[in-house]
C-alpha positions as CSV (number, residue, x, y, z in Angstrom):
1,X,-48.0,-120.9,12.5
2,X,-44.8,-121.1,14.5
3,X,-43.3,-124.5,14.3
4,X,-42.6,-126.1,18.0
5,X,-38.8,-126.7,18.9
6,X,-38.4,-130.0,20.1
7,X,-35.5,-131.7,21.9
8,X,-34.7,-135.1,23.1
9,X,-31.6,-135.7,25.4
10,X,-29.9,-138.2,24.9
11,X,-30.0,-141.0,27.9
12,X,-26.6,-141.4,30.1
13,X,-25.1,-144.4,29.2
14,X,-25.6,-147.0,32.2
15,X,-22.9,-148.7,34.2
16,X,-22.0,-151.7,35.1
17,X,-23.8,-153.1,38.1
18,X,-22.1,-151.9,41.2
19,X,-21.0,-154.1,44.1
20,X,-21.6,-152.9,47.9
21,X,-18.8,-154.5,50.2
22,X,-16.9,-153.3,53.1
23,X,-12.9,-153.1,53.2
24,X,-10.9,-153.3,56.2
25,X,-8.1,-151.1,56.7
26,X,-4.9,-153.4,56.5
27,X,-4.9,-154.4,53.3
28,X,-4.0,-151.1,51.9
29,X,-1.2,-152.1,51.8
30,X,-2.2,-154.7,49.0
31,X,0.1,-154.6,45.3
32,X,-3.2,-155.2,43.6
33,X,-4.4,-151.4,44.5
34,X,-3.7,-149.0,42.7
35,X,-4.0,-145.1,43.8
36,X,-2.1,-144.4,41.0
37,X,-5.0,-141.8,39.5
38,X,-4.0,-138.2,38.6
39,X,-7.0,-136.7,38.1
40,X,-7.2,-137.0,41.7
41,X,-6.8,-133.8,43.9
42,X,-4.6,-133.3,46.3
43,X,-4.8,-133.1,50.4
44,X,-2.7,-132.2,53.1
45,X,-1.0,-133.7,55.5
46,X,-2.5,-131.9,58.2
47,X,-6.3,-133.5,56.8
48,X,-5.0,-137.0,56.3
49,X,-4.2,-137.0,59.8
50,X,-7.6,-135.7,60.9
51,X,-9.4,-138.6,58.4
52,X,-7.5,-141.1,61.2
53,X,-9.3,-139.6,63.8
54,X,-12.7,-139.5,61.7
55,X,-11.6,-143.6,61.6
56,X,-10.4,-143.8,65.4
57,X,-13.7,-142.1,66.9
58,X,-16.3,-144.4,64.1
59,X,-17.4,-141.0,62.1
60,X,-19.0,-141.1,58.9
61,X,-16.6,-141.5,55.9
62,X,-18.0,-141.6,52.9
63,X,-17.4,-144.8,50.8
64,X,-14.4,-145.6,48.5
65,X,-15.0,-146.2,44.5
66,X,-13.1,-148.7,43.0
67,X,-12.4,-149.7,38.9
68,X,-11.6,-153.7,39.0
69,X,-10.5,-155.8,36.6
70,X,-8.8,-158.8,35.9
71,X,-5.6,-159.3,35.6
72,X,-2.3,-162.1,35.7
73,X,-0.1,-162.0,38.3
74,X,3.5,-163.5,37.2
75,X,2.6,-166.8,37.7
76,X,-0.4,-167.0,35.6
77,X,-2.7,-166.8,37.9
78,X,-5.7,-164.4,38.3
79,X,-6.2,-161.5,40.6
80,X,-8.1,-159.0,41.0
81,X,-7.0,-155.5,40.5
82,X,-8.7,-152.5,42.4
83,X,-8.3,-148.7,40.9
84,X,-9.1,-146.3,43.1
85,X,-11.2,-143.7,40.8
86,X,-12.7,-141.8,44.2
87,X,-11.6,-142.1,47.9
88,X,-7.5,-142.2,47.1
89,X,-6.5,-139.3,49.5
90,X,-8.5,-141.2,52.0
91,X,-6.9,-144.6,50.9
92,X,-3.2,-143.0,51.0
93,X,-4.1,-141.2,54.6
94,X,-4.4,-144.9,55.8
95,X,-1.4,-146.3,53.9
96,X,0.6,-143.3,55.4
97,X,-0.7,-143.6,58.8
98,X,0.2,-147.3,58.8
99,X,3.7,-147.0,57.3
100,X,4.3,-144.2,60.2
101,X,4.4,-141.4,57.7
102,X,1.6,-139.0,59.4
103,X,0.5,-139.0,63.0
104,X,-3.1,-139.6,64.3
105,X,-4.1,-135.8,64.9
106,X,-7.2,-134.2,67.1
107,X,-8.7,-131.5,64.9
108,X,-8.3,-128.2,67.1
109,X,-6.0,-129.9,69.8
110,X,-2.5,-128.8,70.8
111,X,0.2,-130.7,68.5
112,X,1.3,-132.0,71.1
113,X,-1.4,-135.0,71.0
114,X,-0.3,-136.2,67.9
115,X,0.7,-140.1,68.0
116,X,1.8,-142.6,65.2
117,X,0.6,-146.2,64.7
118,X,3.8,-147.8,65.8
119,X,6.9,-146.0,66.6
120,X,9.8,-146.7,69.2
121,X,8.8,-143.9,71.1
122,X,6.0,-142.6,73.8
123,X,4.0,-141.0,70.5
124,X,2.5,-144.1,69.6
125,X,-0.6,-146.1,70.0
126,X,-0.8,-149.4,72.3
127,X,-0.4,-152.7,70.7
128,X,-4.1,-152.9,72.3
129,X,-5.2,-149.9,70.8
130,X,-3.9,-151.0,66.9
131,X,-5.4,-154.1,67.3
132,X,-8.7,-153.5,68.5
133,X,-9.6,-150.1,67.2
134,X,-7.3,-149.8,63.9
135,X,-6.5,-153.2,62.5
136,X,-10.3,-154.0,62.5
137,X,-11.7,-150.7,61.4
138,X,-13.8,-151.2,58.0
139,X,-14.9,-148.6,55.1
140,X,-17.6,-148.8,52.8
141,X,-16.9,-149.6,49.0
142,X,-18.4,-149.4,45.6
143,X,-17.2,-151.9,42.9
144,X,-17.5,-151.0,38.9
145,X,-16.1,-153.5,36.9
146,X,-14.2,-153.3,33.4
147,X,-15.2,-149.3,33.0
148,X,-13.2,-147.4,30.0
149,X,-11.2,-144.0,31.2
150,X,-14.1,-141.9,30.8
151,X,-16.7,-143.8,32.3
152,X,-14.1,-143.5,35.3
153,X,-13.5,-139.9,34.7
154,X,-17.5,-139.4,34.8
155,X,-18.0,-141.0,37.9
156,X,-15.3,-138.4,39.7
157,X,-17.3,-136.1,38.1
158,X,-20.4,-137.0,39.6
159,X,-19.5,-137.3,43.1
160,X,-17.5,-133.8,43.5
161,X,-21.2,-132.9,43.5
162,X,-21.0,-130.0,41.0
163,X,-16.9,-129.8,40.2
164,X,-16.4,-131.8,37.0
165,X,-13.1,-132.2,36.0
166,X,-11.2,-129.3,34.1
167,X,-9.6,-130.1,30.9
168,X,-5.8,-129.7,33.3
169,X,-6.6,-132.5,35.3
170,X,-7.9,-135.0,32.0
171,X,-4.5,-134.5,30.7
172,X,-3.0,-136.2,34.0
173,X,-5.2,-139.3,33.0
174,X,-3.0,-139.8,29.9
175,X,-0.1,-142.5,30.0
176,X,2.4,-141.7,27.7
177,X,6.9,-140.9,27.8
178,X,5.9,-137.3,27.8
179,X,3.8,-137.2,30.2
180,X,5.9,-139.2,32.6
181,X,8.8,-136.6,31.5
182,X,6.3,-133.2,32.3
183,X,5.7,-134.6,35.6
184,X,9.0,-135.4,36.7
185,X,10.1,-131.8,36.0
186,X,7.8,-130.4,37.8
187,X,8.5,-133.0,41.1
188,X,12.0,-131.9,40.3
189,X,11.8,-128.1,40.2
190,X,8.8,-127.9,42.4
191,X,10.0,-124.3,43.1
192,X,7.9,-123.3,40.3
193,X,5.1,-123.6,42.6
194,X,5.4,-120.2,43.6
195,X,5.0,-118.7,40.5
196,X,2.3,-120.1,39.1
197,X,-1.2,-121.7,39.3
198,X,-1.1,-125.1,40.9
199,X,-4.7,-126.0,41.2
200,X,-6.6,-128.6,39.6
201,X,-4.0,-129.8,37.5
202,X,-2.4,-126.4,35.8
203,X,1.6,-127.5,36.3
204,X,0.9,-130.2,33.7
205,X,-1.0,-128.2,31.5
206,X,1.7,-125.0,31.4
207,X,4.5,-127.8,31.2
208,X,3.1,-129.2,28.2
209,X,2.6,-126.3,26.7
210,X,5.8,-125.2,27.3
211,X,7.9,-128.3,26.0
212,X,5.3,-128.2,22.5
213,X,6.5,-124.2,22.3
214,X,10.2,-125.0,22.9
215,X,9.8,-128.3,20.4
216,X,7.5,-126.9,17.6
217,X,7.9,-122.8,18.1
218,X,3.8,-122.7,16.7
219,X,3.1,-119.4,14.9
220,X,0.4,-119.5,15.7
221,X,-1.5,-120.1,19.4
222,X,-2.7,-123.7,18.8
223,X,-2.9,-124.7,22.5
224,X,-6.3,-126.3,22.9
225,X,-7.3,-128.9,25.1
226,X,-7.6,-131.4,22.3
227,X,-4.0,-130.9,20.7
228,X,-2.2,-130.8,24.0
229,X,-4.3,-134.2,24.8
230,X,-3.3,-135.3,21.0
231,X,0.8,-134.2,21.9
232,X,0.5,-136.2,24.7
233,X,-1.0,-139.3,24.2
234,X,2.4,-139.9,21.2
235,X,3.7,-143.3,22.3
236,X,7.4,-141.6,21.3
237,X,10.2,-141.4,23.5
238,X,10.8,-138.0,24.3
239,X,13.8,-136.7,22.2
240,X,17.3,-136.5,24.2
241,X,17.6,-132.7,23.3
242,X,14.1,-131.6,24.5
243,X,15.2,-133.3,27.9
244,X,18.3,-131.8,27.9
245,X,16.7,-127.8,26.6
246,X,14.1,-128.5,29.2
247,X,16.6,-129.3,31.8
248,X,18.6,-126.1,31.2
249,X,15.5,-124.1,31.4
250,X,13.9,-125.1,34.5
251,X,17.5,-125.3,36.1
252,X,17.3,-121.6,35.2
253,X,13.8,-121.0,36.3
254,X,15.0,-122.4,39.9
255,X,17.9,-120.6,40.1
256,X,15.7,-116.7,39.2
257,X,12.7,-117.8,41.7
258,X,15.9,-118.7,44.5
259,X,17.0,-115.2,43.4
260,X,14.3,-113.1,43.2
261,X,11.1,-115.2,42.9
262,X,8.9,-111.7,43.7
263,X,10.5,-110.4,40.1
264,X,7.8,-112.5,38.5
265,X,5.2,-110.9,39.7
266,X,6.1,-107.4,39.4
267,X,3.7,-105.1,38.0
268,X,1.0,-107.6,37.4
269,X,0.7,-111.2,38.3
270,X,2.9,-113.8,36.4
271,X,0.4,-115.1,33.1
272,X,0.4,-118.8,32.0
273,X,1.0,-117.2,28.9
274,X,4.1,-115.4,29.7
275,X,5.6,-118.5,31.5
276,X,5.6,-120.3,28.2
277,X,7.4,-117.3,26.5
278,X,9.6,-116.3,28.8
279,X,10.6,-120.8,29.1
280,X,10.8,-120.3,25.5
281,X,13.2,-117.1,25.7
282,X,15.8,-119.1,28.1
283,X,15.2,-121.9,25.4
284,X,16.9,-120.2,22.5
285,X,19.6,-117.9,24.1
286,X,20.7,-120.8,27.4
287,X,23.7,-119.3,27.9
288,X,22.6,-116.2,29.8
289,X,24.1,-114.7,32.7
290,X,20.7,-114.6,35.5
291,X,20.7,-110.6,35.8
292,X,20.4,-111.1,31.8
293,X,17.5,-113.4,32.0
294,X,16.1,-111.1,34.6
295,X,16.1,-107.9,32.3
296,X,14.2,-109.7,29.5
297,X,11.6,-110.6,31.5
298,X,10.7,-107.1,33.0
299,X,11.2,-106.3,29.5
300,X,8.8,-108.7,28.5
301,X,6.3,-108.3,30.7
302,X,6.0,-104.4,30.3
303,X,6.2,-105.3,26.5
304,X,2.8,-107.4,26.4
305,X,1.3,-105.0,29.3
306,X,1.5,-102.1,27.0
307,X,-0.7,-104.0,23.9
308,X,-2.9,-106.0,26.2
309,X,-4.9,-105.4,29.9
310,X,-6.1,-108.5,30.0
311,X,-3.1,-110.9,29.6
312,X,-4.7,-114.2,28.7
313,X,-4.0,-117.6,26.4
314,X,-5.2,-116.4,22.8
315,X,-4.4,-115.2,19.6
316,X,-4.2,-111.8,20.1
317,X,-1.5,-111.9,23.1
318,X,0.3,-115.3,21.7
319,X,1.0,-113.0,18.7
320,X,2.4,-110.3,20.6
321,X,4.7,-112.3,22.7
322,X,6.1,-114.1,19.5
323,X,6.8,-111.4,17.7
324,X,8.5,-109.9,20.5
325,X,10.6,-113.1,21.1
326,X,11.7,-113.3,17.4
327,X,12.7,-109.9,17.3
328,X,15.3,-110.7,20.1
329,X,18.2,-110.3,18.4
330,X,21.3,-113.0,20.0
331,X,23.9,-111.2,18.1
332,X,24.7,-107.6,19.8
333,X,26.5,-106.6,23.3
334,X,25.1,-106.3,26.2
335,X,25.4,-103.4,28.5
336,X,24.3,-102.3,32.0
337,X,21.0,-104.0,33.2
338,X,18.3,-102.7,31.5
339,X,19.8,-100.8,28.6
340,X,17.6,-102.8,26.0
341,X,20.7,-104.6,24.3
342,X,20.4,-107.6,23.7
343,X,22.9,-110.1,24.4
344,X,25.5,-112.1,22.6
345,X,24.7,-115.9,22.7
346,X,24.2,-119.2,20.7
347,X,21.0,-120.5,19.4
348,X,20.0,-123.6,21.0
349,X,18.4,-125.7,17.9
350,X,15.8,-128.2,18.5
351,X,16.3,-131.9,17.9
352,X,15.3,-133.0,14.7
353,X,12.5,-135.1,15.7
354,X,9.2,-136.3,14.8
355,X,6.9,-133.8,14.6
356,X,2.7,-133.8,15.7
357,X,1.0,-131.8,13.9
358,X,-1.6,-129.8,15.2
359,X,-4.7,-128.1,14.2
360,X,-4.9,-124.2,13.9
């Protein structure tokens, strides 16, 4: 007699009580909210400026999630403070739109009709029209209190009906030096953008991975979600030569895309994978001239074609790629572009630092 398989799921851990209320849209402007969340996806301009008009002509908008808990101001006394965990681009469209930043648009109209909150100029709304339509608009709101990280990340989960959060965008949830550090570079040399993935928190992701590979130089491809989250979440300051290695290659990286960004993406499309390599490669020889950096990465990518047709982050291709980058040899001439010699140049050697181990 077959034996019956049985399962019981597990229940989902209840919330706190929520709170209903109704917010009004002034006090956005308030230093005790916070829409500092970076698992949070991104809008543009052009929709934050048709959410005023949603606002402006009393359409629906759905309600705004908040994390509170309290806190002490500098005084000692206590205040409540709101984190935004759902609703932040809509949050920011109004904070813009009241600081001038983005006009009040009409979806489908000529630009034209565009008009600011309060400008010195003819594009702007009537003190009338801030004060009776504007300044006394409300929003609905939903109140949590004292929720943990994850119970925060699982209610943005839940109400992107169906798009839970990658494993990219939890690593933007971490506070740490080095995270602080990966997202300034990539604010800095935001030309990157144009050669790789930007959605749903990838920048971080391939920036992390990329200062671990110039840091440790793994032999193996030990990139999973829970060491990069485990590399992160180190209290350390990041070690001055790290910043200054990772300065001199995304310098370099803006200065090839300025020069020939298409280059990355010739042949086949640029891999996560061969971004971290190829960051690696400018890494140990900085010194380069840019036609030089140029011919080792056509050389590179038709290196890794030729073993692999799927280019992706694993063992197989990791191994490939290192092997390919340790074979470089700093020490011999180089000749005309594309002979295959390999150029004369210095070794940049990591800081001696404290080192996170990670698991294999």
């Amino acid at each position: 007699m077959k034996k019956k398989f049985s399962y019981e799921a597990p229940e989902t851990a209840a919330l706190s009580e929520k709170m209903q209320t109704t917010g009004g849209m002034p006090p956005v402007a308030c230093q005790y909210l916070s829409l500092k969340i970076d698992y949070c996806r991104k809008v543009k301009d052009i929709k934050q400026s048709h959410l005023i008009d949603s606002i402006k002509n009393n359409f629906y908008v759905p309600p705004v999630i908040f994390s509170c808990k309290k806190i002490q101001d500098g005084e000692g006394s206590n205040k409540t403070l709101r984190v935004c965990i759902d609703g932040k681009q809509r949050l920011t469209s109004i904070r813009r739109f009241f600081n001038n930043e983005i006009p009040h648009l009409i979806p489908d109209a000529p630009r034209s009709t565009r008009r600011f909150y309060s400008l010195e100029s003819e594009n702007c709304f009537t003190e009338y029209e801030r004060e009776n339509i504007f300044d006394c608009a409300e929003f609905v709101c939903v109140e949590y209190w004292d929720l943990t990280l994850s119970q925060e990340q699982e209610i943005f989960s839940r109400v992107q009906l169906g798009m839970p959060l990658t494993n990219a965008e939890k690593l933007a949830s971490i506070s740490s030096p080095t995270v602080d550090f990966a997202q300034n570079l990539y604010a800095t040399y935001n030309s990157i953008s144009q050669i790789i993935d930007t959605k749903r928190g990838k920048p971080l992701e391939l920036i992390t991975q990329t200062l671990y590979m110039i840091e440790n130089e793994p032999e193996k491809q030990v990139f999973t979600h829970n060491n990069l989250t485990k590399y992160l979440k180190d209290d350390r300051e990041v070690p001055i030569r790290l910043k200054q290695t990772a300065k001199t290659v995304f310098e370099t990286l803006d200065t090839l895309i300025e020069e020939n960004a298409a280059l990355f993406s010739e042949n086949h499309k640029f891999a996560p994978i061969e971004f971290v390599f190829f960051c690696w490669i400018i890494a140990k020889f900085p010194k380069l001239e840019i036609w030089q950096y140029q011919m080792y990465l056509k050389e590179m990518k038709e290196h890794v074609k030729t073993y692999h047709t799927d280019i992706r982050f694993n063992a197989k291709v990791y191994a490939t790629l290192r092997e390919y980058v340790v074979d470089l040899e700093p020490d011999e001439l180089v000749g005309d572009y594309g002979s295959g010699k390999r150029p004369r140049c210095g070794f940049m050697a990591v800081e001696s630092s404290k080192k996170i181990k990670l698991e294999d």
